[in-house]
CHARMM internal coordinates of N, CA and C (Angstrom, degrees):
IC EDIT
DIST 1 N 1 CA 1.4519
DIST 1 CA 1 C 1.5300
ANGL 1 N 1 CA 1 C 108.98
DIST 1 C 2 N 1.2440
ANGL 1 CA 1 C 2 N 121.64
DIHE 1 N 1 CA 1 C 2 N 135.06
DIST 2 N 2 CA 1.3989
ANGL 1 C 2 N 2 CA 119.38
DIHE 1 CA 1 C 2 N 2 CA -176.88
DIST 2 CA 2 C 1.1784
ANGL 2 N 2 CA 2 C 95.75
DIHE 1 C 2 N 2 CA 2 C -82.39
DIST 2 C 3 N 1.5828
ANGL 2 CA 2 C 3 N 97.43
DIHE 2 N 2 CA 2 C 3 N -178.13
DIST 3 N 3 CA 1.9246
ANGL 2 C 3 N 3 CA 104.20
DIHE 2 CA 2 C 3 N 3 CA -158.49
DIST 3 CA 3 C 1.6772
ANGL 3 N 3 CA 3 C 98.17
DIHE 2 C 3 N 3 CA 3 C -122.56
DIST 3 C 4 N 1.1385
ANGL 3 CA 3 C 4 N 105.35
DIHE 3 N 3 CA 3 C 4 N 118.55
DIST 4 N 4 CA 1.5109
ANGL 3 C 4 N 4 CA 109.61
DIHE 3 CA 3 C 4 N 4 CA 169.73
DIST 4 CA 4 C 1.2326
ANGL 4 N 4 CA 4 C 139.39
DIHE 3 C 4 N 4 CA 4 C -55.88
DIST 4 C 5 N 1.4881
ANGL 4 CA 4 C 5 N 106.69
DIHE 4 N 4 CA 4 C 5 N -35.34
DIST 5 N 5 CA 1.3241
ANGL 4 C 5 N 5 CA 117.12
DIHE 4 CA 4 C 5 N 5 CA 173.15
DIST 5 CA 5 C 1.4472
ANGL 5 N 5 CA 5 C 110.58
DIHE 4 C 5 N 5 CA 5 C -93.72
DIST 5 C 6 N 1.3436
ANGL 5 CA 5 C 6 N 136.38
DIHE 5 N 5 CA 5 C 6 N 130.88
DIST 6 N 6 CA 1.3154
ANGL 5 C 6 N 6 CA 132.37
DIHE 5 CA 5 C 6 N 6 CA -173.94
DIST 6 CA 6 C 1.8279
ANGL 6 N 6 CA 6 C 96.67
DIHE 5 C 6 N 6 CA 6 C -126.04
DIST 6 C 7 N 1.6069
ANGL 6 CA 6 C 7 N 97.51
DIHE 6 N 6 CA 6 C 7 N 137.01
DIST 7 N 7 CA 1.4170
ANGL 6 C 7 N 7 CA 122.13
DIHE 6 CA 6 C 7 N 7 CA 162.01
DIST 7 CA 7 C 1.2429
ANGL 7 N 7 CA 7 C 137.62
DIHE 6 C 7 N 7 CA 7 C -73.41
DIST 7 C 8 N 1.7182
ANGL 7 CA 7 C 8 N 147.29
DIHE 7 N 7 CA 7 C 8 N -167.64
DIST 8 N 8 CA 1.3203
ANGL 7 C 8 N 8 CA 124.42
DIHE 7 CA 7 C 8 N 8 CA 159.13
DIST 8 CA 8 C 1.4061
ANGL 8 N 8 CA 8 C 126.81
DIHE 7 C 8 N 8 CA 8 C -60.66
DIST 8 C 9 N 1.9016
ANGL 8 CA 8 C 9 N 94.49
DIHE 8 N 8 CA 8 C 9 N -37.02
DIST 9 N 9 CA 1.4957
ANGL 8 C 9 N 9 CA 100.65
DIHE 8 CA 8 C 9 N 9 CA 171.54
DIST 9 CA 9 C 1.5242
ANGL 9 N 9 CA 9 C 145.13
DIHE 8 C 9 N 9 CA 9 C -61.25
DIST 9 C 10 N 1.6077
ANGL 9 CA 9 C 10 N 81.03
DIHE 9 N 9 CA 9 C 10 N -29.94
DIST 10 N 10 CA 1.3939
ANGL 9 C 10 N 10 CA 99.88
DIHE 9 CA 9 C 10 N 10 CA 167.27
DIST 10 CA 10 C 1.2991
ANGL 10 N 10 CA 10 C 126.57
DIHE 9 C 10 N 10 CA 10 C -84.08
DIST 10 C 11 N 1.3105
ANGL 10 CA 10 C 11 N 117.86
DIHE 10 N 10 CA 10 C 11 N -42.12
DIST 11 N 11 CA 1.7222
ANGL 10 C 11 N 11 CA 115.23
DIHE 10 CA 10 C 11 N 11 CA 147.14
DIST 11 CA 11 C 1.2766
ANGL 11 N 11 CA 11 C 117.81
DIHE 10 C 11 N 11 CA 11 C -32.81
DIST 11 C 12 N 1.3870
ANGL 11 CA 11 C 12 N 127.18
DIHE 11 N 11 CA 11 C 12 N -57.90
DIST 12 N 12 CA 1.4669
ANGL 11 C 12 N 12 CA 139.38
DIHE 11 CA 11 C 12 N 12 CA -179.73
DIST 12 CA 12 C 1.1301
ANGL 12 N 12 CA 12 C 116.93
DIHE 11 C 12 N 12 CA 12 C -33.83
DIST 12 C 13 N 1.3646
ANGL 12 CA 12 C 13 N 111.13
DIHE 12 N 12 CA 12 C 13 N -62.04
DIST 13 N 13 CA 1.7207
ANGL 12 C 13 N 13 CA 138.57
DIHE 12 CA 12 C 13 N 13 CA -176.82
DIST 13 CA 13 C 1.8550
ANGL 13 N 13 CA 13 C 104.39
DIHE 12 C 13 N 13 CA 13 C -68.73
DIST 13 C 14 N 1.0242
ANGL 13 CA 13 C 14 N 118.30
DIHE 13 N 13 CA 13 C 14 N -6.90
DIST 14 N 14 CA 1.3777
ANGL 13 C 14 N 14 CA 107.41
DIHE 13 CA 13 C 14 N 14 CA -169.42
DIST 14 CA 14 C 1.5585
ANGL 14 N 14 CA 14 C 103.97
DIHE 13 C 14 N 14 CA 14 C -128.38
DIST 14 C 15 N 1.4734
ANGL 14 CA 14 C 15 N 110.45
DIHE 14 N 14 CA 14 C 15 N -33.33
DIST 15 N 15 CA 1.5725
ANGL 14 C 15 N 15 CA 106.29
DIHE 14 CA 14 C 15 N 15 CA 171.87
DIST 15 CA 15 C 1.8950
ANGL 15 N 15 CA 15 C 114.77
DIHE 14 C 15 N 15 CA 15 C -92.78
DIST 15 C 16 N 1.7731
ANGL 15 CA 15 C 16 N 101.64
DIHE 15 N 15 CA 15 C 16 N 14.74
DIST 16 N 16 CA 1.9520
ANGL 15 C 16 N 16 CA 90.99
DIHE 15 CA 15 C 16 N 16 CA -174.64
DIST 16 CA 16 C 1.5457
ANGL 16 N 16 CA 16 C 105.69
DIHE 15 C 16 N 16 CA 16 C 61.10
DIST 16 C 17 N 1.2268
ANGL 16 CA 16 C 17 N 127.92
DIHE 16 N 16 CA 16 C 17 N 42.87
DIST 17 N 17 CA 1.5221
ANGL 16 C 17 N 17 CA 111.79
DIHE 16 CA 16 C 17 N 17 CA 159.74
DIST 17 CA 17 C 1.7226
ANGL 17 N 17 CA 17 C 101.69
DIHE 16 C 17 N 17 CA 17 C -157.47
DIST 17 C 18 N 1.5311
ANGL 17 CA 17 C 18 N 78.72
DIHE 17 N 17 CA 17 C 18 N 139.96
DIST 18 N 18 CA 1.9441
ANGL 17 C 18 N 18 CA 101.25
DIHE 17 CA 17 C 18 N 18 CA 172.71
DIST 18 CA 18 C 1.6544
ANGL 18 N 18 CA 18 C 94.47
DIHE 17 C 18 N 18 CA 18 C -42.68
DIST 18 C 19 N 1.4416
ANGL 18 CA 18 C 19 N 93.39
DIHE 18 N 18 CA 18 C 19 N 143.99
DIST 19 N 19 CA 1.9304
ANGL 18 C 19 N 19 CA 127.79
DIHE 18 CA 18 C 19 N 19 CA 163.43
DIST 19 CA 19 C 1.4488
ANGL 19 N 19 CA 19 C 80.97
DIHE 18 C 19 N 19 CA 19 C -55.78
DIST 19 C 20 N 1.2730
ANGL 19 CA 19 C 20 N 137.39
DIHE 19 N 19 CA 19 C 20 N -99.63
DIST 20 N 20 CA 1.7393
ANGL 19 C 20 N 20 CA 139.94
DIHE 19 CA 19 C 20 N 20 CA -164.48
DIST 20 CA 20 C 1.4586
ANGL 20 N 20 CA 20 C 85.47
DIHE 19 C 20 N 20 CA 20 C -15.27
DIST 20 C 21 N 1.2001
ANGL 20 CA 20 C 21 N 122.64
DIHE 20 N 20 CA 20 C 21 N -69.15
DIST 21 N 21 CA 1.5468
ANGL 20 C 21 N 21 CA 97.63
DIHE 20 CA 20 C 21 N 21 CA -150.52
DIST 21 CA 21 C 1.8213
ANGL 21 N 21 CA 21 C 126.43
DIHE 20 C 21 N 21 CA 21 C -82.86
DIST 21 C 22 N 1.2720
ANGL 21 CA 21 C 22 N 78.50
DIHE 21 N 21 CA 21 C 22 N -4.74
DIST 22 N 22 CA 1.3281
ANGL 21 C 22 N 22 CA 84.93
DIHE 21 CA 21 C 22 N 22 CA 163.42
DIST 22 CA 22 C 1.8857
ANGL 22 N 22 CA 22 C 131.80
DIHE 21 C 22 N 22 CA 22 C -89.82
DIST 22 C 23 N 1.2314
ANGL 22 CA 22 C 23 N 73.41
DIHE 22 N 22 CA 22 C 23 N -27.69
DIST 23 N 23 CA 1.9677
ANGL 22 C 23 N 23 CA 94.24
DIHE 22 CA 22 C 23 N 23 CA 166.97
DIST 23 CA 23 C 1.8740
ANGL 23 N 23 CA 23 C 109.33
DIHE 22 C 23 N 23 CA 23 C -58.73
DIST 23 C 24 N 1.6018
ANGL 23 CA 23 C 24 N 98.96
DIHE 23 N 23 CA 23 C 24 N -51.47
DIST 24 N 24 CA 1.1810
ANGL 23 C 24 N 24 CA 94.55
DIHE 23 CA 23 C 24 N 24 CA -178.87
DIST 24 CA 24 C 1.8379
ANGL 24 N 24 CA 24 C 117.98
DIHE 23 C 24 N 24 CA 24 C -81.92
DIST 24 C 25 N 0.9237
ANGL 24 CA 24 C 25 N 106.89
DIHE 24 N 24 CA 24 C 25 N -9.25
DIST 25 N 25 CA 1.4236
ANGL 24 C 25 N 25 CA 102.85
DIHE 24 CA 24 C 25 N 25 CA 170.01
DIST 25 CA 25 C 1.5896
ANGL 25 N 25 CA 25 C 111.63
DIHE 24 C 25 N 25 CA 25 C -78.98
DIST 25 C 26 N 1.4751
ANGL 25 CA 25 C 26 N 105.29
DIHE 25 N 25 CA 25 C 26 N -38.72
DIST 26 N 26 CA 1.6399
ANGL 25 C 26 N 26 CA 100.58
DIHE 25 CA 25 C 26 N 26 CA 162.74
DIST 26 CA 26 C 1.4633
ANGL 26 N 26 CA 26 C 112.47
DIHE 25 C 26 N 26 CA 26 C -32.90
DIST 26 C 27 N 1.2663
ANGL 26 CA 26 C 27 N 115.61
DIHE 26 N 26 CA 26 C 27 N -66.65
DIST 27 N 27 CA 1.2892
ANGL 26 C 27 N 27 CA 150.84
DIHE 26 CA 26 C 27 N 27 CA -138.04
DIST 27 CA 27 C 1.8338
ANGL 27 N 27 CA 27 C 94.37
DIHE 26 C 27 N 27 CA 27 C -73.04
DIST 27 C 28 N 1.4386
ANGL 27 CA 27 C 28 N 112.26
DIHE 27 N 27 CA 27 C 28 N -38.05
DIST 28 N 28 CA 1.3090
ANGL 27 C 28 N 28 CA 119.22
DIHE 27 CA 27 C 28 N 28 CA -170.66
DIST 28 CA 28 C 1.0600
ANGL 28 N 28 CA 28 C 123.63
DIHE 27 C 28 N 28 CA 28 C -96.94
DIST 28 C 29 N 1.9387
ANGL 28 CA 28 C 29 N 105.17
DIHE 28 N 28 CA 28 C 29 N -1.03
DIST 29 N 29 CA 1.8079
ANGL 28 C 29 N 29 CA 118.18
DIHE 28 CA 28 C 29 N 29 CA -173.77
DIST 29 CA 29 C 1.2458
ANGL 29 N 29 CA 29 C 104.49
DIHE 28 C 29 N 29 CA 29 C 58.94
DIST 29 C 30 N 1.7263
ANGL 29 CA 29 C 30 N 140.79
DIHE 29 N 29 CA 29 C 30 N 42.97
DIST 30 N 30 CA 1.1602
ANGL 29 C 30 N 30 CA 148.72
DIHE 29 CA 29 C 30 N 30 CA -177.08
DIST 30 CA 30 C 1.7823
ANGL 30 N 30 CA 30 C 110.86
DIHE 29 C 30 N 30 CA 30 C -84.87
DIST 30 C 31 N 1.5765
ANGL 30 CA 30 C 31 N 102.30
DIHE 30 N 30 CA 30 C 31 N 136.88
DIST 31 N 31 CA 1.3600
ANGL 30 C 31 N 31 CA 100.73
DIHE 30 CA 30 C 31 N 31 CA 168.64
DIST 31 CA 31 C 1.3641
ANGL 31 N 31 CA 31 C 128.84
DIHE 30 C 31 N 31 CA 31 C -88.02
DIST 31 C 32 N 1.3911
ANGL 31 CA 31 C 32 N 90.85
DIHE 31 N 31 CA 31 C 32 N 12.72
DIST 32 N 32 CA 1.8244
ANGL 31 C 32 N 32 CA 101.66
DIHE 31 CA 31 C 32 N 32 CA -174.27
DIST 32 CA 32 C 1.5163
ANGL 32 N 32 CA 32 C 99.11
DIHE 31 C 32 N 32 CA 32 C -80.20
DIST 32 C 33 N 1.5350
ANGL 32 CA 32 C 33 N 124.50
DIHE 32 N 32 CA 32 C 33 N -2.99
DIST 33 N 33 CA 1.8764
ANGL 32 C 33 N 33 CA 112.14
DIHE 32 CA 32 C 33 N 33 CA 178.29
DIST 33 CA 33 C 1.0419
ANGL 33 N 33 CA 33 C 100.60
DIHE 32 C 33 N 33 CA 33 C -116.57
DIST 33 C 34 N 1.6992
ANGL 33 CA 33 C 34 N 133.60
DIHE 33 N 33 CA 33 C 34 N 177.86
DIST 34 N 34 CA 1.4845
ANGL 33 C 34 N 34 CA 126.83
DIHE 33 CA 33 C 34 N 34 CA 168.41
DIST 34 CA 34 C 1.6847
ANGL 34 N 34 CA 34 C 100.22
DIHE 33 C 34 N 34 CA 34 C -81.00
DIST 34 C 35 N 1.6463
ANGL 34 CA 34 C 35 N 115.84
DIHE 34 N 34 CA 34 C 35 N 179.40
DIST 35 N 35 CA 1.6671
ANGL 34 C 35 N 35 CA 111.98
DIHE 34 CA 34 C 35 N 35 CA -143.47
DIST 35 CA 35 C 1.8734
ANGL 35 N 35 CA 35 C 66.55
DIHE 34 C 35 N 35 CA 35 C -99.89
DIST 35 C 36 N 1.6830
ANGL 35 CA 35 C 36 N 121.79
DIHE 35 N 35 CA 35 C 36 N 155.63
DIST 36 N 36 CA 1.3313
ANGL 35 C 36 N 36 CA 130.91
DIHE 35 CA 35 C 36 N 36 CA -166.10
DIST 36 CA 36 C 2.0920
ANGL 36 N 36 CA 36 C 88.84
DIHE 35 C 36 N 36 CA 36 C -137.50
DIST 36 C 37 N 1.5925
ANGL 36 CA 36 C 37 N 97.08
DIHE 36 N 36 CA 36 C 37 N -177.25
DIST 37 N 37 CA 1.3449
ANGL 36 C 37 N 37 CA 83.01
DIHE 36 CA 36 C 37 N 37 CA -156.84
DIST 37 CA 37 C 1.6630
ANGL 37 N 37 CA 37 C 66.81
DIHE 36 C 37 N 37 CA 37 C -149.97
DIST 37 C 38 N 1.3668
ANGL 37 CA 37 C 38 N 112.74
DIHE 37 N 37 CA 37 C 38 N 173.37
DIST 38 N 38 CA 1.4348
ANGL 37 C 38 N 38 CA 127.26
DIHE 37 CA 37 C 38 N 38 CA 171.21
DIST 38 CA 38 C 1.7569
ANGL 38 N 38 CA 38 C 115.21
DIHE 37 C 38 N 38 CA 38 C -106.36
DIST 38 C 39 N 1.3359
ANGL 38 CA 38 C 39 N 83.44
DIHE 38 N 38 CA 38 C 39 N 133.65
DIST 39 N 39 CA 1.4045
ANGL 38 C 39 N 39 CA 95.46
DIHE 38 CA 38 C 39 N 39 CA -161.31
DIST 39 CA 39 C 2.1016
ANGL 39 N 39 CA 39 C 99.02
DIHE 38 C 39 N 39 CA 39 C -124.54
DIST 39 C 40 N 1.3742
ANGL 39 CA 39 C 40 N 111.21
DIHE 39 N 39 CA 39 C 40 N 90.62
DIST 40 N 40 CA 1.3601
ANGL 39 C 40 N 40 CA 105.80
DIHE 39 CA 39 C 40 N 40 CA -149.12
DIST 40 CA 40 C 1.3699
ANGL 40 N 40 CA 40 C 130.62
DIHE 39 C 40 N 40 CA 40 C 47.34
DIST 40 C 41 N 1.1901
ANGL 40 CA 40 C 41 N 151.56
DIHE 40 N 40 CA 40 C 41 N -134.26
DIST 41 N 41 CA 1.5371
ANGL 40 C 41 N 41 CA 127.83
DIHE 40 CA 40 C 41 N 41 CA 168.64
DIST 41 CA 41 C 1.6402
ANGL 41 N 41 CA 41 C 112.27
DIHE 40 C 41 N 41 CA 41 C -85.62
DIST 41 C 42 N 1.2901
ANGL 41 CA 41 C 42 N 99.82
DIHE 41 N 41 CA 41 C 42 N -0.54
DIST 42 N 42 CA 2.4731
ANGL 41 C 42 N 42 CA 83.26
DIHE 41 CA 41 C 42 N 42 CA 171.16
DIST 42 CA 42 C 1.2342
ANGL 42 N 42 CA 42 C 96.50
DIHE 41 C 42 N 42 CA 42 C -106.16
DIST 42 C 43 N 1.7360
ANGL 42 CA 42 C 43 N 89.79
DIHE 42 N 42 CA 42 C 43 N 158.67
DIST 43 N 43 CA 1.4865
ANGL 42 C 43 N 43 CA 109.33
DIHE 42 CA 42 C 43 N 43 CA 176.40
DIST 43 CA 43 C 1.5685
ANGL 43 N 43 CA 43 C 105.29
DIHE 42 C 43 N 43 CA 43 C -72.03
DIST 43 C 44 N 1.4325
ANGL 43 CA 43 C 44 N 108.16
DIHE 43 N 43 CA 43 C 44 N 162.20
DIST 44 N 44 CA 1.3377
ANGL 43 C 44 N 44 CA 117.71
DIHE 43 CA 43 C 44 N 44 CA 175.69
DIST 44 CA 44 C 0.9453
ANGL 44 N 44 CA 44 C 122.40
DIHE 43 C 44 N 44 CA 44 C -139.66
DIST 44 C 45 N 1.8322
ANGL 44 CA 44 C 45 N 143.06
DIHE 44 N 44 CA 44 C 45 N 155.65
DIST 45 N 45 CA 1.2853
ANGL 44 C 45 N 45 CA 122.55
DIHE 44 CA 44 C 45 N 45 CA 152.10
DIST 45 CA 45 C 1.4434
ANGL 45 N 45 CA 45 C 102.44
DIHE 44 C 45 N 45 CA 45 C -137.68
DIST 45 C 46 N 1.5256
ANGL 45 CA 45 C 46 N 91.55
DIHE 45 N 45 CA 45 C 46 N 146.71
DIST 46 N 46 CA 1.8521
ANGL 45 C 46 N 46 CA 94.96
DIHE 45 CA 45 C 46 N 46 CA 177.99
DIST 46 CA 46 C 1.6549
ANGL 46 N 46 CA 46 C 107.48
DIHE 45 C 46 N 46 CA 46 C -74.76
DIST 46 C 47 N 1.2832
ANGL 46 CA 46 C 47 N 113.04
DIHE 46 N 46 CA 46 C 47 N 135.24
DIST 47 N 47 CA 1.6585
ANGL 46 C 47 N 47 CA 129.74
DIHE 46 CA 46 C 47 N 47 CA -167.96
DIST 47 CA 47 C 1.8211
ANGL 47 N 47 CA 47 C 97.65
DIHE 46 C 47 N 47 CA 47 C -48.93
DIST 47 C 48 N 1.3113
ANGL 47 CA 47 C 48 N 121.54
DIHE 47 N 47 CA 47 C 48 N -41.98
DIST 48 N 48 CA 1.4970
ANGL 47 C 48 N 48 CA 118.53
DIHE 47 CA 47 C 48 N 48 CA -163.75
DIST 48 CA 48 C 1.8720
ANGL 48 N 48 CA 48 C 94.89
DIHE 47 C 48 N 48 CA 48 C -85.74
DIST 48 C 49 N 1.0028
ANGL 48 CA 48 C 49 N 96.80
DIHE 48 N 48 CA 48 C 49 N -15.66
DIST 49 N 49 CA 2.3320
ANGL 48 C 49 N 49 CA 82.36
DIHE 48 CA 48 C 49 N 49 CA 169.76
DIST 49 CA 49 C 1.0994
ANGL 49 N 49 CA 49 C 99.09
DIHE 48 C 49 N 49 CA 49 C -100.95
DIST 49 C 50 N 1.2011
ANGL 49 CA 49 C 50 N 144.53
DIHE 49 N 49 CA 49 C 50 N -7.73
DIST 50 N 50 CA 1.4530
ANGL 49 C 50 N 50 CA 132.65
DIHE 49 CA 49 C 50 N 50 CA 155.00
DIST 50 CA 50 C 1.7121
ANGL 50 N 50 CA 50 C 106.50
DIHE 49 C 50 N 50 CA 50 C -74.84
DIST 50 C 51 N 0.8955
ANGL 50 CA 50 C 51 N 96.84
DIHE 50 N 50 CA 50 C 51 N -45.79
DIST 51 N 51 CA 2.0129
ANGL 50 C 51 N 51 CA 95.75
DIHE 50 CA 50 C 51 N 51 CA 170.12
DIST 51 CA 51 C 1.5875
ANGL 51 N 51 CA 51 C 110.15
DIHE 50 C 51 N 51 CA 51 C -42.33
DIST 51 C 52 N 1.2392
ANGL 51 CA 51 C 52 N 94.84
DIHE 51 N 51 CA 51 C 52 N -69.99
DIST 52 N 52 CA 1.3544
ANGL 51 C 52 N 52 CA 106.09
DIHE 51 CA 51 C 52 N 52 CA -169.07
DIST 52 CA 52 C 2.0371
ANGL 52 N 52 CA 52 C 118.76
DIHE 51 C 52 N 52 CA 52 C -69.74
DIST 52 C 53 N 1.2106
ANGL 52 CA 52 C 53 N 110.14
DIHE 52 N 52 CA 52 C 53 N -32.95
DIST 53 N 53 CA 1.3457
ANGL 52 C 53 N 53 CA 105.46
DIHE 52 CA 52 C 53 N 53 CA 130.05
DIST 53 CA 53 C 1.9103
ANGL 53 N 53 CA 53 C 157.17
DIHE 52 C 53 N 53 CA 53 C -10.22
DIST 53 C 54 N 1.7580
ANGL 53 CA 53 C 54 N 72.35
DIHE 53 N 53 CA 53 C 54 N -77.74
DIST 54 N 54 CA 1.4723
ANGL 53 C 54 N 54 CA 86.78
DIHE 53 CA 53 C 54 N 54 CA 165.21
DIST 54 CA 54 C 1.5915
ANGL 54 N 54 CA 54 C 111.88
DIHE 53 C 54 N 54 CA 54 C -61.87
DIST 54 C 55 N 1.3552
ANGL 54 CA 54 C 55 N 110.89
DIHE 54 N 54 CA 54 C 55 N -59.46
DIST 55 N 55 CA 1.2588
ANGL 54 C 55 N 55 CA 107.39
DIHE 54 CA 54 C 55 N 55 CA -169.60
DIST 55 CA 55 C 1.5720
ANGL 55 N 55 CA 55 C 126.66
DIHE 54 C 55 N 55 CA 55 C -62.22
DIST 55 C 56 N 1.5998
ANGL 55 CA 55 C 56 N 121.37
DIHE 55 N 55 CA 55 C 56 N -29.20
DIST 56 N 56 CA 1.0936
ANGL 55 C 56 N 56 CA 112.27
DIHE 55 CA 55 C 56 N 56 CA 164.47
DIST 56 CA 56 C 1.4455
ANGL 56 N 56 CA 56 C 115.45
DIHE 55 C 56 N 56 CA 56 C -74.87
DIST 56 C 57 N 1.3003
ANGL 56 CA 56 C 57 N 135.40
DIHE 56 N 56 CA 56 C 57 N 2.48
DIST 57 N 57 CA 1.6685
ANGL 56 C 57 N 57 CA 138.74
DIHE 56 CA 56 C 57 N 57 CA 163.83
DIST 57 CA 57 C 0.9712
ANGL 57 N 57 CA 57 C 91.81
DIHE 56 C 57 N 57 CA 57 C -76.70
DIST 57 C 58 N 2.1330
ANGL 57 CA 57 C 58 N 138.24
DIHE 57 N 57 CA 57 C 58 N -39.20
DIST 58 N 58 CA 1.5363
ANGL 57 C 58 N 58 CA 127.13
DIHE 57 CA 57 C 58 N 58 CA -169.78
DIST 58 CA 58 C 1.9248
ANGL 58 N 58 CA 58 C 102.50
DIHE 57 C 58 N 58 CA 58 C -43.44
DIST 58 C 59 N 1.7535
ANGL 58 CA 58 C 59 N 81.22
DIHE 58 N 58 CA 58 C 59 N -53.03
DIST 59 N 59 CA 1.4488
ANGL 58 C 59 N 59 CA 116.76
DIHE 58 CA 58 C 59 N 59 CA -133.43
DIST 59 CA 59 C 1.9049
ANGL 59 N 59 CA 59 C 88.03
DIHE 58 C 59 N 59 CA 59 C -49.91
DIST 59 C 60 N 1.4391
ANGL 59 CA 59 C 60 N 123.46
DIHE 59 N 59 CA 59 C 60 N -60.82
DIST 60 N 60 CA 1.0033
ANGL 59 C 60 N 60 CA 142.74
DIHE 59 CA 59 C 60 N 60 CA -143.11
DIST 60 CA 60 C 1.6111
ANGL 60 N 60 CA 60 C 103.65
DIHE 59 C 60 N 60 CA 60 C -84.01
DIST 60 C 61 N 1.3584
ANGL 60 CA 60 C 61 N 111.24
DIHE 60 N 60 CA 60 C 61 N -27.49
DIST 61 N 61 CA 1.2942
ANGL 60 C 61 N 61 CA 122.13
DIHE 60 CA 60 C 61 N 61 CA 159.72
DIST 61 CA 61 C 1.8549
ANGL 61 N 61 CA 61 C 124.28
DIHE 60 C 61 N 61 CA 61 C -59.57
DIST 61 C 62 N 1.0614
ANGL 61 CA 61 C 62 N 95.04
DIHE 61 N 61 CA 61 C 62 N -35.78
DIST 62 N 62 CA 1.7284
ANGL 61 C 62 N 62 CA 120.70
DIHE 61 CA 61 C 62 N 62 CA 179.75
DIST 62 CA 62 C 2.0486
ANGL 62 N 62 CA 62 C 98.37
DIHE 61 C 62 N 62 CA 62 C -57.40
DIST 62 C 63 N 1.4272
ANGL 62 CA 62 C 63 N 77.64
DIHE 62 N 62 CA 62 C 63 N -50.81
DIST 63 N 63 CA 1.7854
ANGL 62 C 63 N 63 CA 89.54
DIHE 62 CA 62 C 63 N 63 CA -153.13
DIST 63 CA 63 C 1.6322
ANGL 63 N 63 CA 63 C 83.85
DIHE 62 C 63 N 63 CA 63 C -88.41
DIST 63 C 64 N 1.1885
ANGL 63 CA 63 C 64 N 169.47
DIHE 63 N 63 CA 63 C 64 N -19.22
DIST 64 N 64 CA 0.9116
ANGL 63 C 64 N 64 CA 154.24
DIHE 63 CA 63 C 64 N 64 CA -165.43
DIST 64 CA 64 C 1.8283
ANGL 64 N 64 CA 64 C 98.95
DIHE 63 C 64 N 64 CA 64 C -71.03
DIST 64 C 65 N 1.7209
ANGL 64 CA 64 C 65 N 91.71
DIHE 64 N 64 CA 64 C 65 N -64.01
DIST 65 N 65 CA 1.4607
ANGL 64 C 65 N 65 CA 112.22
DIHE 64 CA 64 C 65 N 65 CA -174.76
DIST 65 CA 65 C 1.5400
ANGL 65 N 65 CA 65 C 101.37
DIHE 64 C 65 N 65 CA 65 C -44.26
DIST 65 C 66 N 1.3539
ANGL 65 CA 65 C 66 N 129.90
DIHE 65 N 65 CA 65 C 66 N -50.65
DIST 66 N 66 CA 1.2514
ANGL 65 C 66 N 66 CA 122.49
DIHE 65 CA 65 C 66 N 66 CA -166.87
DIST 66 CA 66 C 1.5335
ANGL 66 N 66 CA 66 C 102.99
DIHE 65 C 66 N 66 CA 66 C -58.98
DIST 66 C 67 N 1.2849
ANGL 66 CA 66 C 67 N 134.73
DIHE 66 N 66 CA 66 C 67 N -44.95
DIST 67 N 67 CA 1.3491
ANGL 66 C 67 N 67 CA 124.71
DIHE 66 CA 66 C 67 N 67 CA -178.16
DIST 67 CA 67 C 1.2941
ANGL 67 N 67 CA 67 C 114.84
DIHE 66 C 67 N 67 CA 67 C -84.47
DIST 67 C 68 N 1.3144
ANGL 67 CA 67 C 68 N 112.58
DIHE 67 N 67 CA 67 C 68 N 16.27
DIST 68 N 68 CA 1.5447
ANGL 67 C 68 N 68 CA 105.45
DIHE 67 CA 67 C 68 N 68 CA 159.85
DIST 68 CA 68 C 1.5749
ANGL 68 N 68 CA 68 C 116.99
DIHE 67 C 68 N 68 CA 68 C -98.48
END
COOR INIT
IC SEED 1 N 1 CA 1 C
IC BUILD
């Protein structure tokens, strides 16, 4: 069963990028991660807003290219 709640590591492992850099994007209020929430003191994100995430980064990527 996949896991709903996802960690840094597990973010890490699924978006291709170092924990550091994801720490520091925390750290920088960056839109380069999906938005995470506190879950006792670690960050968290539920697996389906990282889904849905990703895909509107697909989405907007798609349409950028088209107007180029």
């Amino acid at each position: 069963m996949a896991k709903e709640v996802l960690y840094i590591n597990d973010l890490s492992n699924l978006l291709g990028l170092t924990e550091a850099g994801i720490r520091s994007a925390l750290h920088r209020k960056s839109e380069h991660i999906p938005p995470s929430f506190k879950l006792g003191k670690r960050h968290a994100w539920r697996k389906v807003t990282v889904d849905k995430w990703l895909e509107e980064r697909e989405q907007l990527s798609i349409r950028l290219r088209r107007k180029a």
